[in-house]
PAZAPA-4460 file (N, C-alpha, C; in steps of 0.05 Angstrom, whole numbers, plus 32768, in hexadecimal, padded with zeros to 4 digits):
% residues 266
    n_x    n_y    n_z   ca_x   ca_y   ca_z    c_x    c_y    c_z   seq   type   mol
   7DB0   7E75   8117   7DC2   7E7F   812C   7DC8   7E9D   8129     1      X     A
   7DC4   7EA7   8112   7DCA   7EC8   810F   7DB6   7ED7   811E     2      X     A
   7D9D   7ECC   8120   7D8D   7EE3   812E   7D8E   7EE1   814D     3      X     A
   7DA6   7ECD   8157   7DAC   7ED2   816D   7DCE   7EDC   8178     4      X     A
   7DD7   7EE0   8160   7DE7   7EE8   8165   7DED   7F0D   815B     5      X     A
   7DDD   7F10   814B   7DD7   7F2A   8142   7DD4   7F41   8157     6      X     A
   7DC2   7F3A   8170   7DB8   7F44   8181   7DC9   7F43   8194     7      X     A
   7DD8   7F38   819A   7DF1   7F35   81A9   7E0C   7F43   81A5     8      X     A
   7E0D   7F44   818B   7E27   7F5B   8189   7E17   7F74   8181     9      X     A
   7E03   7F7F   8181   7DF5   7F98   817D   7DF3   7F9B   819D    10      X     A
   7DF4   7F8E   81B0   7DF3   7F91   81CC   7E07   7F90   81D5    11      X     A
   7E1E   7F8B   81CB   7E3A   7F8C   81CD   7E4D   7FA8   81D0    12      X     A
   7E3B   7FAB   81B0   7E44   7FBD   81A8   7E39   7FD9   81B7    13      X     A
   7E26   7FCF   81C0   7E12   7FF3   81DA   7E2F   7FF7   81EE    14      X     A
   7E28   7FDB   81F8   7E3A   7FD9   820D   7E58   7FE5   8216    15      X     A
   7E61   7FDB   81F8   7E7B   7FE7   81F9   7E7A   8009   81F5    16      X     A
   7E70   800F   81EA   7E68   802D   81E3   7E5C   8040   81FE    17      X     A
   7E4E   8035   820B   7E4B   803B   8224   7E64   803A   823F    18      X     A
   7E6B   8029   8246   7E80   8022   8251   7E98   802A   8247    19      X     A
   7EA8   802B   8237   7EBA   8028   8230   7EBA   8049   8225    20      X     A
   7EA7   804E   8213   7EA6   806D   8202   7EC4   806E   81F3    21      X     A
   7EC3   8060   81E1   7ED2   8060   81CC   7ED9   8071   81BA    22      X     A
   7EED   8081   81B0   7EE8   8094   81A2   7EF8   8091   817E    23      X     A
   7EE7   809D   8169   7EF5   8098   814F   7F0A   80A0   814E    24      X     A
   7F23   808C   813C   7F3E   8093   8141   7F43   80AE   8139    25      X     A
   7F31   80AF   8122   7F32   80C7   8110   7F27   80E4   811C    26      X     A
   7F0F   80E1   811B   7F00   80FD   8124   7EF8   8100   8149    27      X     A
   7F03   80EF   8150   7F01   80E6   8170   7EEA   80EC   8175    28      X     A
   7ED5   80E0   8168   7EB6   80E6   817F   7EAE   80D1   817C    29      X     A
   7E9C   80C5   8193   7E95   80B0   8197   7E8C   8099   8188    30      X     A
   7E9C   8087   818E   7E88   806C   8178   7E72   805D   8186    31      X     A
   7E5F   805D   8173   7E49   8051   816B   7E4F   802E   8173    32      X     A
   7E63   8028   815A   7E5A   8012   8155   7E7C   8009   815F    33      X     A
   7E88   800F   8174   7EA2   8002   8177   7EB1   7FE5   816A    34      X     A
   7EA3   7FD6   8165   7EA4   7FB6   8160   7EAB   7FB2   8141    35      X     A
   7EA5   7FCD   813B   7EA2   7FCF   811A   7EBF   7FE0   811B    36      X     A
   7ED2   7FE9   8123   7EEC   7FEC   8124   7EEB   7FFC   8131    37      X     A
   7F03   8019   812F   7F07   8026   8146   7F07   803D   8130    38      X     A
   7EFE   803E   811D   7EF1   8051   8114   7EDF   8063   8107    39      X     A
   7ECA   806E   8108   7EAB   8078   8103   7EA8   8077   80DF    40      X     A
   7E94   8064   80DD   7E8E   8066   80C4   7E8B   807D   80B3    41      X     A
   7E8A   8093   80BA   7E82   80B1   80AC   7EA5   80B7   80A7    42      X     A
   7EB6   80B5   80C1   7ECC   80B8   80AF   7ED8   80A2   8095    43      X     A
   7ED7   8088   80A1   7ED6   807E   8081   7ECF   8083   806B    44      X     A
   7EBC   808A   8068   7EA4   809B   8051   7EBC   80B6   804B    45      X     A
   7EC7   80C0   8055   7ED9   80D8   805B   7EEF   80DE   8047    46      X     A
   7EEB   80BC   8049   7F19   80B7   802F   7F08   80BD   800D    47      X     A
   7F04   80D3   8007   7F00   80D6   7FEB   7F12   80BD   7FD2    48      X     A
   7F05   80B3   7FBF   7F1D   80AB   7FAD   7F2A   80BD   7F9D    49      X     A
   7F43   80C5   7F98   7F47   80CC   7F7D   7F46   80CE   7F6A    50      X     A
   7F35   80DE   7F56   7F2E   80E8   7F43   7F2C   80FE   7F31    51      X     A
   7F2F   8107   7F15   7F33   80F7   7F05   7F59   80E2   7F0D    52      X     A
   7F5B   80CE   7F04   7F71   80C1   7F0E   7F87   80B7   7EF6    53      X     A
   7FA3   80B9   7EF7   7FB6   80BD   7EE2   7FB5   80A3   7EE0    54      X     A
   7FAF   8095   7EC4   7FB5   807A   7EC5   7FCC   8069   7EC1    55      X     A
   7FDE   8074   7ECA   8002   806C   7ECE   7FFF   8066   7EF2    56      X     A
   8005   807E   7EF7   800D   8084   7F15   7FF6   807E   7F25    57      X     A
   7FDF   808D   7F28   7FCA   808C   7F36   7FC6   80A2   7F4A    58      X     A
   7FD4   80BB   7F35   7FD5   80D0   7F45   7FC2   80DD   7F3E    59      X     A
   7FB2   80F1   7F42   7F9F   80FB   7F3A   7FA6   811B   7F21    60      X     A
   7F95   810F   7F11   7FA6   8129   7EF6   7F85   813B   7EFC    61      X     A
   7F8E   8155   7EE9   7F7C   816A   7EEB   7F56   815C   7ED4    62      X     A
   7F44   8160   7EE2   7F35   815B   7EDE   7F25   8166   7EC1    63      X     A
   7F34   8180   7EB3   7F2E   818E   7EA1   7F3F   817B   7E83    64      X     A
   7F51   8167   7E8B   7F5E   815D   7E71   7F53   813D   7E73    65      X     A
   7F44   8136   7E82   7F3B   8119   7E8E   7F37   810B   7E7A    66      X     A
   7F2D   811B   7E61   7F1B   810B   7E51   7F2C   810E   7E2F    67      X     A
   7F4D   8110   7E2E   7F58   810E   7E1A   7F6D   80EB   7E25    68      X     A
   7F77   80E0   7E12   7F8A   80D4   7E1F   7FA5   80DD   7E1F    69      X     A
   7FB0   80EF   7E18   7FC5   80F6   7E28   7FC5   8109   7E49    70      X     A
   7FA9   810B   7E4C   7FA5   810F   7E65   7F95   80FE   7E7B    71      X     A
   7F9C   80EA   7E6F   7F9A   80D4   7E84   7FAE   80D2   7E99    72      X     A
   7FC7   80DF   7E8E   7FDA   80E2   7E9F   7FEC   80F3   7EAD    73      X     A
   7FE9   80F3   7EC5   7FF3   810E   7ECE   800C   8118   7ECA    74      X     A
   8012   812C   7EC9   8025   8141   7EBD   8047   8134   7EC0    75      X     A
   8046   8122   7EDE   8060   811F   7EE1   8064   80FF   7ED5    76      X     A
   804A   80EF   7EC6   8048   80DD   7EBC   8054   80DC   7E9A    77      X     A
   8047   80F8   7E8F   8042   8105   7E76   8068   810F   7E73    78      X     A
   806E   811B   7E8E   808F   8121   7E84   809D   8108   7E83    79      X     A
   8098   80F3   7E91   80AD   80E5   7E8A   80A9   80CE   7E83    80      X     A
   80BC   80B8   7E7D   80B5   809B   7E73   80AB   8088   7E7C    81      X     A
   809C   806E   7E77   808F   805F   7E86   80A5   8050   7E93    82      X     A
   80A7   804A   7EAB   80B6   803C   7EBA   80AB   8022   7EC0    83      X     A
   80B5   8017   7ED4   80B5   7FFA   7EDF   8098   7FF0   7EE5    84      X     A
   808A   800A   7EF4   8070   8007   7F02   8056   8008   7EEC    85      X     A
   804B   7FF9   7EDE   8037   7FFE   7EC9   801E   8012   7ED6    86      X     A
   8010   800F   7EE5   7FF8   800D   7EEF   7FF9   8018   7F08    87      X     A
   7FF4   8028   7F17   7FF3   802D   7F32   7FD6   8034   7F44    88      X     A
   7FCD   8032   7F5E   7FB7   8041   7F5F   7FBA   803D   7F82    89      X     A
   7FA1   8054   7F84   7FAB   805E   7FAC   7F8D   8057   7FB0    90      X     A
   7F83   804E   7FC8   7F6D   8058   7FCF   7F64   8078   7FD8    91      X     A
   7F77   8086   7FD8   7F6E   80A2   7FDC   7F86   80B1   7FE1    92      X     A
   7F83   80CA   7FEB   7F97   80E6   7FEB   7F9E   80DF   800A    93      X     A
   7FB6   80E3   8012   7FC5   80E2   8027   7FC1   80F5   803A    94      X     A
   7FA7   80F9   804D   7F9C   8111   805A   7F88   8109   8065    95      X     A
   7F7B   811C   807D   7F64   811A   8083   7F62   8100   8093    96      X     A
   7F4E   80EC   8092   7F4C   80CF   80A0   7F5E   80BC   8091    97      X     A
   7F66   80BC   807D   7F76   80A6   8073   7F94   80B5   8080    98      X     A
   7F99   80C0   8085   7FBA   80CD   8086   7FB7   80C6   80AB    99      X     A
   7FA0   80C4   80BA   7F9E   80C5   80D4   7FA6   80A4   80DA   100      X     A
   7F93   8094   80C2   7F8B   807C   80C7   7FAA   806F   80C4   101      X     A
   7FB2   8071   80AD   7FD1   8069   80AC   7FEB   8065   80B7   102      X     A
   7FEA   808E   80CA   7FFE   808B   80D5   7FF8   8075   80F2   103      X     A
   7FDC   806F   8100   7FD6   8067   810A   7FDB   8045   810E   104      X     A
   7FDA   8041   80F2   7FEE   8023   80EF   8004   8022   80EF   105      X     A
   8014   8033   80E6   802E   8036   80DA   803C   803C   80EF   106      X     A
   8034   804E   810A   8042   805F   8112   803C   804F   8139   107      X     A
   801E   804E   813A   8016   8045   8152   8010   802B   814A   108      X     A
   801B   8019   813F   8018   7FFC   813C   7FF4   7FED   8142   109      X     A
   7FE6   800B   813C   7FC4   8004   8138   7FC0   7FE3   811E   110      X     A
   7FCF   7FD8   811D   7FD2   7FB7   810E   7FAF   7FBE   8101   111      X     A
   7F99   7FB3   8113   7F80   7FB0   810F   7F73   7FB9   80F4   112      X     A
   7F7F   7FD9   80F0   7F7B   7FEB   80D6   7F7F   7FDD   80C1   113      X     A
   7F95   7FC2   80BE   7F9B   7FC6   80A2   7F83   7FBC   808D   114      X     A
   7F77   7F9D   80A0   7F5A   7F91   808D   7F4E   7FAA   807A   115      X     A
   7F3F   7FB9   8091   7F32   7FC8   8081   7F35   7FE9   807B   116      X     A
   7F51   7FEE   807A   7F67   7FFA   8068   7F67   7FEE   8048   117      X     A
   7F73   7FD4   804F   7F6A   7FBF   8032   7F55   7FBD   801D   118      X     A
   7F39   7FB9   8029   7F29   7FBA   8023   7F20   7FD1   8017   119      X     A
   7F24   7FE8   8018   7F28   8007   800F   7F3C   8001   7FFB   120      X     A
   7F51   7FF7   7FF7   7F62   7FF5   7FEF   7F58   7FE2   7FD3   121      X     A
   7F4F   7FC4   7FD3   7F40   7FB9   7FC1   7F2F   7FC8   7FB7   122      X     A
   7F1A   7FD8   7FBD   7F06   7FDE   7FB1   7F0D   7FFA   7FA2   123      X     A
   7F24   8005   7FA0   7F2E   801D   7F98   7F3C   8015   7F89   124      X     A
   7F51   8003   7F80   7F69   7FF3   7F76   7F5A   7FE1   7F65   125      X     A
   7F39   7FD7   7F64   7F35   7FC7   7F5C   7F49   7FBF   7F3C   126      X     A
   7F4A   7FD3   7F2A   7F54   7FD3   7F0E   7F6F   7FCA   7F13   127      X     A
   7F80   7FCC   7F27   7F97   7FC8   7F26   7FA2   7FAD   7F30   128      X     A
   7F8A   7FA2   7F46   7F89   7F80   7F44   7F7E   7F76   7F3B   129      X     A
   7F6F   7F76   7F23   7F5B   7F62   7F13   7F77   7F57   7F03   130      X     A
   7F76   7F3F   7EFA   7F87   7F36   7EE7   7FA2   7F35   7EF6   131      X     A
   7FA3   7F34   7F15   7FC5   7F37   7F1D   7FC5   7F1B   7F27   132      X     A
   7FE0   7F1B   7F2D   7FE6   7EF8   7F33   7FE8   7EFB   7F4D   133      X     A
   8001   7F00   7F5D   8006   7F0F   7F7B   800F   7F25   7F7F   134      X     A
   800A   7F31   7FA0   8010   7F49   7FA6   802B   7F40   7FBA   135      X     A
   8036   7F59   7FB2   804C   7F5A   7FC4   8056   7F76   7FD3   136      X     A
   8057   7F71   7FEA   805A   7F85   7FFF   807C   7F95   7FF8   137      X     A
   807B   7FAF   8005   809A   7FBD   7FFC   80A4   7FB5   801A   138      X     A
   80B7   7FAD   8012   80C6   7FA5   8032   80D2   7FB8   803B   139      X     A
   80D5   7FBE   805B   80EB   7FC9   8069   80FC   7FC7   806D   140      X     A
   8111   7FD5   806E   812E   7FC7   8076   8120   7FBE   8096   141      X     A
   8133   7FB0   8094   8139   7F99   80B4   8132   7FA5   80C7   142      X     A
   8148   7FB6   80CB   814D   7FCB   80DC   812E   7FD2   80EB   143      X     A
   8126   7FE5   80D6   8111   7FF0   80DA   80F5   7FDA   80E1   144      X     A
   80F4   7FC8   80D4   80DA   7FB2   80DA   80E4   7FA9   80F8   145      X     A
   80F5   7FA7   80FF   8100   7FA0   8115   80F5   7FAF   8130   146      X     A
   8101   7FCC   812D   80F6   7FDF   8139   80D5   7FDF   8139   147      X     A
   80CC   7FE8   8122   80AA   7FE4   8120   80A1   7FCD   812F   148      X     A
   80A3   7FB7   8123   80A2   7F9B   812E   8088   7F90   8118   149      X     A
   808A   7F99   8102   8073   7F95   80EC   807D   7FA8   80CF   150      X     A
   8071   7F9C   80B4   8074   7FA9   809E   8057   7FAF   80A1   151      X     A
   804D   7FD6   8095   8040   7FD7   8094   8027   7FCD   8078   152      X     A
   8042   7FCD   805F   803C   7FC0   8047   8033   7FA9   8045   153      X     A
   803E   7F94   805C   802F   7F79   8058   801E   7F79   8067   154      X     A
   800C   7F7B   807A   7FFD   7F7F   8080   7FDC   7F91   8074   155      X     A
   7FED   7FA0   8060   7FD1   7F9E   804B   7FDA   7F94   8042   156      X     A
   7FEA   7F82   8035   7FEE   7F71   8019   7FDF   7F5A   8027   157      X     A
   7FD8   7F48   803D   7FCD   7F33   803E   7FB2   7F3B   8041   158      X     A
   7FAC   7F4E   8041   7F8D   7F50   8037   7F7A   7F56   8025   159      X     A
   7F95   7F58   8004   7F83   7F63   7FFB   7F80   7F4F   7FE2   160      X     A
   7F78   7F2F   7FEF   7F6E   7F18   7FDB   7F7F   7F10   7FC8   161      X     A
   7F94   7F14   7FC7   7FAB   7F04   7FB2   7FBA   7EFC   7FCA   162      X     A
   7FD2   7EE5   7FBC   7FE3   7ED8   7FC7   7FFF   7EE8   7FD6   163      X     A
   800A   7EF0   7FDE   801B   7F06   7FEC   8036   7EF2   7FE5   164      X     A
   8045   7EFD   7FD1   805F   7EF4   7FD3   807D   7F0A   7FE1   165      X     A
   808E   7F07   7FF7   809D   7F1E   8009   80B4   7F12   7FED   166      X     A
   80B1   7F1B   7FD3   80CC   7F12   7FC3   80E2   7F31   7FC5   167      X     A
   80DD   7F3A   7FDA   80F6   7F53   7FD0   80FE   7F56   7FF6   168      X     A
   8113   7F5D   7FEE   8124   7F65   800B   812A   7F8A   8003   169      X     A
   8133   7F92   8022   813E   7FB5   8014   8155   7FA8   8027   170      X     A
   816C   7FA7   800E   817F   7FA1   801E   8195   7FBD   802F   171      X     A
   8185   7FD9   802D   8195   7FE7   803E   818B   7FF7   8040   172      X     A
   8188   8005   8055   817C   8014   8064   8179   8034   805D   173      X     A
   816A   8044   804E   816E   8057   803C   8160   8071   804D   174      X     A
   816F   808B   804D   8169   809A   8054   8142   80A9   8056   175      X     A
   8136   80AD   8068   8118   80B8   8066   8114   80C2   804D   176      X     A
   80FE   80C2   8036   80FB   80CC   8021   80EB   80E2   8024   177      X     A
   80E5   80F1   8044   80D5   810B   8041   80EB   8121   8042   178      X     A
   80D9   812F   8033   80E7   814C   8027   80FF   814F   8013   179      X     A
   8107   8133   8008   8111   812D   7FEF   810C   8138   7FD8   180      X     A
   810A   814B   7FC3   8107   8145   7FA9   8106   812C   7F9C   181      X     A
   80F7   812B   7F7E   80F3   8113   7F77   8109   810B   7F6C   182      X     A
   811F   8111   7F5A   8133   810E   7F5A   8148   80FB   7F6A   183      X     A
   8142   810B   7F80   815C   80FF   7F98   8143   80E8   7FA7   184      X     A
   812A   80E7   7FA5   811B   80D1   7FA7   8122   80B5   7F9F   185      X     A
   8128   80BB   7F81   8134   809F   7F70   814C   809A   7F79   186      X     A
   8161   80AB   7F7D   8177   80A8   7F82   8176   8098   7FA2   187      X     A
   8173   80A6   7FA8   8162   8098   7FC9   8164   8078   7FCC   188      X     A
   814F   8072   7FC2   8148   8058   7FBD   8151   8044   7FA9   189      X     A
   816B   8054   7F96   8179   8041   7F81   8184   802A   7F8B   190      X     A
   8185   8014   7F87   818B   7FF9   7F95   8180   7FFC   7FA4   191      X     A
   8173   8002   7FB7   8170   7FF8   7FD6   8167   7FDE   7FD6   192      X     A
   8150   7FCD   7FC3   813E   7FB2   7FC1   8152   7FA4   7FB0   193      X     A
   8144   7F8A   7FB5   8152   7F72   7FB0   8142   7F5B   7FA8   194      X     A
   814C   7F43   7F9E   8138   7F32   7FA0   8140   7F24   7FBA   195      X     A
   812C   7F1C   7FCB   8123   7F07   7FE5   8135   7EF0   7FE0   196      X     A
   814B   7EE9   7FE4   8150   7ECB   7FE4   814E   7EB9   7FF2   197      X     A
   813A   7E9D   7FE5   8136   7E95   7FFA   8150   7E83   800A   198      X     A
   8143   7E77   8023   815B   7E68   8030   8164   7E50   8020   199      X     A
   8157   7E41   8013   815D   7E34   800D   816E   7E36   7FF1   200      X     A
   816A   7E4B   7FEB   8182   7E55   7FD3   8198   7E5C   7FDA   201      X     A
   8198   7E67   7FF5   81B4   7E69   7FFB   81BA   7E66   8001   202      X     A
   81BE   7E45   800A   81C9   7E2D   8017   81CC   7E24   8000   203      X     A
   81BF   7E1A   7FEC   81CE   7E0A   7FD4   81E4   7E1C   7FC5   204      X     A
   81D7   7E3A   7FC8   81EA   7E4D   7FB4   81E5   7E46   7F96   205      X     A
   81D5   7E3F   7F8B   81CF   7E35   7F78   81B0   7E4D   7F68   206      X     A
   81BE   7E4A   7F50   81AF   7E60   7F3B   819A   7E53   7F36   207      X     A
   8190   7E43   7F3C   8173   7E3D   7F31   8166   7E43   7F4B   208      X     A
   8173   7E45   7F6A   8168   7E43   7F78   8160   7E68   7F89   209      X     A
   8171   7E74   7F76   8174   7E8D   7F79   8152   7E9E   7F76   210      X     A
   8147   7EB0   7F86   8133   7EB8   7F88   812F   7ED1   7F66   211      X     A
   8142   7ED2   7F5F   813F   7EE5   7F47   813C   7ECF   7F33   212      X     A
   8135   7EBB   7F3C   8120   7EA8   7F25   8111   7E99   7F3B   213      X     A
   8103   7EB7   7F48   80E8   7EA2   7F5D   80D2   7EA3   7F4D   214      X     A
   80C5   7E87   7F49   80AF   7E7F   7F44   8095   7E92   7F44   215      X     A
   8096   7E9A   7F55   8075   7EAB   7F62   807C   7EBC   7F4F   216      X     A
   808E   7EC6   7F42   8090   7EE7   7F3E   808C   7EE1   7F1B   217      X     A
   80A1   7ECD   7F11   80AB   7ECE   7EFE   808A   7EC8   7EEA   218      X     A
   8092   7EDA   7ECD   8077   7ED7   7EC5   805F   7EE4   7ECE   219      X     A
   805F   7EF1   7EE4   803F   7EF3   7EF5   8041   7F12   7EF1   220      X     A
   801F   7F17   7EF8   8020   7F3D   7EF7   801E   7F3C   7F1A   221      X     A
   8036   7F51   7F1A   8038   7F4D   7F40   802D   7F72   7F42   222      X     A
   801F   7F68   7F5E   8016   7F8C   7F5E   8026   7F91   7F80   223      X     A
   803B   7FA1   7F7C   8046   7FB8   7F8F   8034   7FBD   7FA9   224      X     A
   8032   7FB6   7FC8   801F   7FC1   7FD5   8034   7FD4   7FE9   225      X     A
   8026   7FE8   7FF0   8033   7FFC   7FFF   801D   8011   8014   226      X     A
   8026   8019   801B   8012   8031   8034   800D   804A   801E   227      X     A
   8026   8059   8021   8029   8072   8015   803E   8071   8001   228      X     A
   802E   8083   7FEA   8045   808A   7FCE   8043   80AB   7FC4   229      X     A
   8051   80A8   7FC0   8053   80D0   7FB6   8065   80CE   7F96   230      X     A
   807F   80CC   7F9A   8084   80D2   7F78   8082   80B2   7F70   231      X     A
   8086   809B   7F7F   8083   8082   7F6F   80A4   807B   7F72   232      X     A
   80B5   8082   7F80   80D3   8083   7F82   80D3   8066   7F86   233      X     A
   80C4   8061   7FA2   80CD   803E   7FAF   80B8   802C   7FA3   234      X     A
   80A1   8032   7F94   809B   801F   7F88   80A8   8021   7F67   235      X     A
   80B3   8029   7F5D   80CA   802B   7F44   80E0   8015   7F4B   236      X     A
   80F0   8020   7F5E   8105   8012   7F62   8102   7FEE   7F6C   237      X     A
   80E5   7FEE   7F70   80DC   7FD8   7F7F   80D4   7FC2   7F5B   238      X     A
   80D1   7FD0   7F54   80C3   7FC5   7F3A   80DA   7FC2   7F25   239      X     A
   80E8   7FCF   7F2C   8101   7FCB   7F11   8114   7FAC   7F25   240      X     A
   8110   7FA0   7F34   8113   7F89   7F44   8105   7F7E   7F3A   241      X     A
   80E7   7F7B   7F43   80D1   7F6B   7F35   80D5   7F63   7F19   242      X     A
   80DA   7F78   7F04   80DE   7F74   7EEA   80F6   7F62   7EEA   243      X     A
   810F   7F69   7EEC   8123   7F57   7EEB   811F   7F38   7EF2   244      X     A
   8115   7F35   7F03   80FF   7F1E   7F0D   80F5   7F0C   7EFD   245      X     A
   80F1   7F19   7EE1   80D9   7F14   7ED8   80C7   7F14   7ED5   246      X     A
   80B7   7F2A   7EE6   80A2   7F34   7EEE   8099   7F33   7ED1   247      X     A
   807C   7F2E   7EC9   806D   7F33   7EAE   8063   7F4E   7EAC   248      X     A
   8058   7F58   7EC5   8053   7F7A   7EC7   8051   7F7B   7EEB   249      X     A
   8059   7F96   7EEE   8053   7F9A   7F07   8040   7FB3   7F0C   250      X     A
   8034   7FB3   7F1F   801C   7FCA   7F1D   8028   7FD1   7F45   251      X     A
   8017   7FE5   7F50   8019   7FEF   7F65   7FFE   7FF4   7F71   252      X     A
   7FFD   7FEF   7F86   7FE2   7FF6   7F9A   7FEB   8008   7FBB   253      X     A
   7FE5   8017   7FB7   7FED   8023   7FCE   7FCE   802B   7FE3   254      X     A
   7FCC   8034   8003   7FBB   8039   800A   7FB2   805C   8004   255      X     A
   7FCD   8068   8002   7FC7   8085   7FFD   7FE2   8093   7FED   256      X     A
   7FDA   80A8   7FE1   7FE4   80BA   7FCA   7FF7   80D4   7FDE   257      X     A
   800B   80DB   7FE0   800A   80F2   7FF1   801D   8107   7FDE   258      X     A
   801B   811C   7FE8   8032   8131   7FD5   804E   8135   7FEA   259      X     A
   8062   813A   7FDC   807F   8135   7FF0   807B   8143   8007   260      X     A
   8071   8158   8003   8073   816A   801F   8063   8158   8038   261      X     A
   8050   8141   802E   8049   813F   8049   8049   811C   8055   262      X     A
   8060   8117   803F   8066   80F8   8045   8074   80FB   805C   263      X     A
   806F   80E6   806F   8085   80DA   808C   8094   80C2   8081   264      X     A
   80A4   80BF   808F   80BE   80A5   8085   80AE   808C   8081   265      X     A
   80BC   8072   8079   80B0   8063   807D   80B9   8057   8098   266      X     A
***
């Protein structure tokens, strides 16, 4: 059946390209192969990985100390103490086609992006989900998912082959973290997460039934999924939840790395 159906979406695919003249979301010139998403494989090829890469954060440290181990980690890793988040990693730098592709989900509700957003995301992250139990998406406040009408976090989190547990709520609505210092970053985001309780815990009201002894979490290495991270503020505060939890370790996967000056809200 494939060699008749092969020929059919390669004729599909003329078709639409002709007719239609589709253009890459990214570099806007014409696609080729429309059917294959809505954007040109050359810019894919485009999202560099990060390298050499800090093995805390997953920020990228200077390439001249790569090969000692205290320069495995980048400078703002090296000043301070290991926190909540063990492990972190981006599929790439927050710019160029990935910074286009993103806001394009995030911003114009482009949904379609996230699969193979993900998939970039697995194959870059691989180290950080080998050995994990489930992923869990950073939630929105209400408010805001409401407005959007989508998390952009879960939506890569169900694609990237682990079990997706939503165990955290943001139970309040926290000021934009662009153009923050890192400092007032943490501060930012101090409490804002929670653990998820479920309904049925809080109808009994009952402590065993309470989500800060949920099952999925407790014991397991949960990995953090998110769009964009810069100092690591909301996946910290997200993880010192997780831990209390019980979390056994928590690690972070994000789609891209950005520096403060050029993060947008969530």
């Amino acid at each position: 059946m494939r060699w008749l159906i092969l020929p059919l979406y390669r004729a599909a695919d003329g078709i639409l390209s002709v007719l239609l003249a589709p253009r890459c979301l990214s570099c806007d010139l014409p696609l080729d192969f429309p059917l294959r998403g809505p954007v040109c494989g050359a810019c894919w090829q485009a999202i560099a990985p990060i390298a050499p890469v800090c093995a805390r954060c997953g920020d990228a440290v200077p390439g001249w100390g790569s090969d000692t181990g205290a320069a495995a980690l980048c400078p703002r890793c090296r000043r301070t103490p290991g926190g909540s988040v063990a492990a972190g990693r981006s599929a790439g730098r927050y710019d160029g086609t990935l910074r286009c592709l993103l806001h394009a989900l995030k911003y114009e509700g482009r949904r379609s992006l996230a699969p193979a957003l993900a998939r970039l995301m697995r194959d870059r992250g691989a180290a950080v989900l080998a050995g994990s139990d489930i992923v869990v998406p950073v939630p929105l406040h209400w408010r805001r998912r409401w407005g959007r009408g989508f998390n952009q976090a879960e939506d890569l989190a169900i694609h990237l082959g682990l079990p997706v547990a939503r165990a955290l709520v943001r139970r309040r609505a926290t000021p934009p973290q662009v153009g923050l210092p890192a400092a007032r970053r943490h501060r930012n985001v101090r409490g804002a997460f929670a653990p998820r309780r479920r309904l049925w815990g809080r109808v009994l009201n009952s402590r065993v039934c309470d989500s800060r002894h949920d099952p999925r979490v407790k014991g397991k290495v949960v990995v953090l999924v998110d769009d964009v991270a810069t100092t690591g503020a909301t996946l910290e505060a997200c993880g010192e939840v997780l831990r209390r939890m019980g979390a056994k370790e928590v690690r972070a996967l994000t789609a891209a790395r950005a520096p403060v000056r050029l993060l947008q809200p969530r």
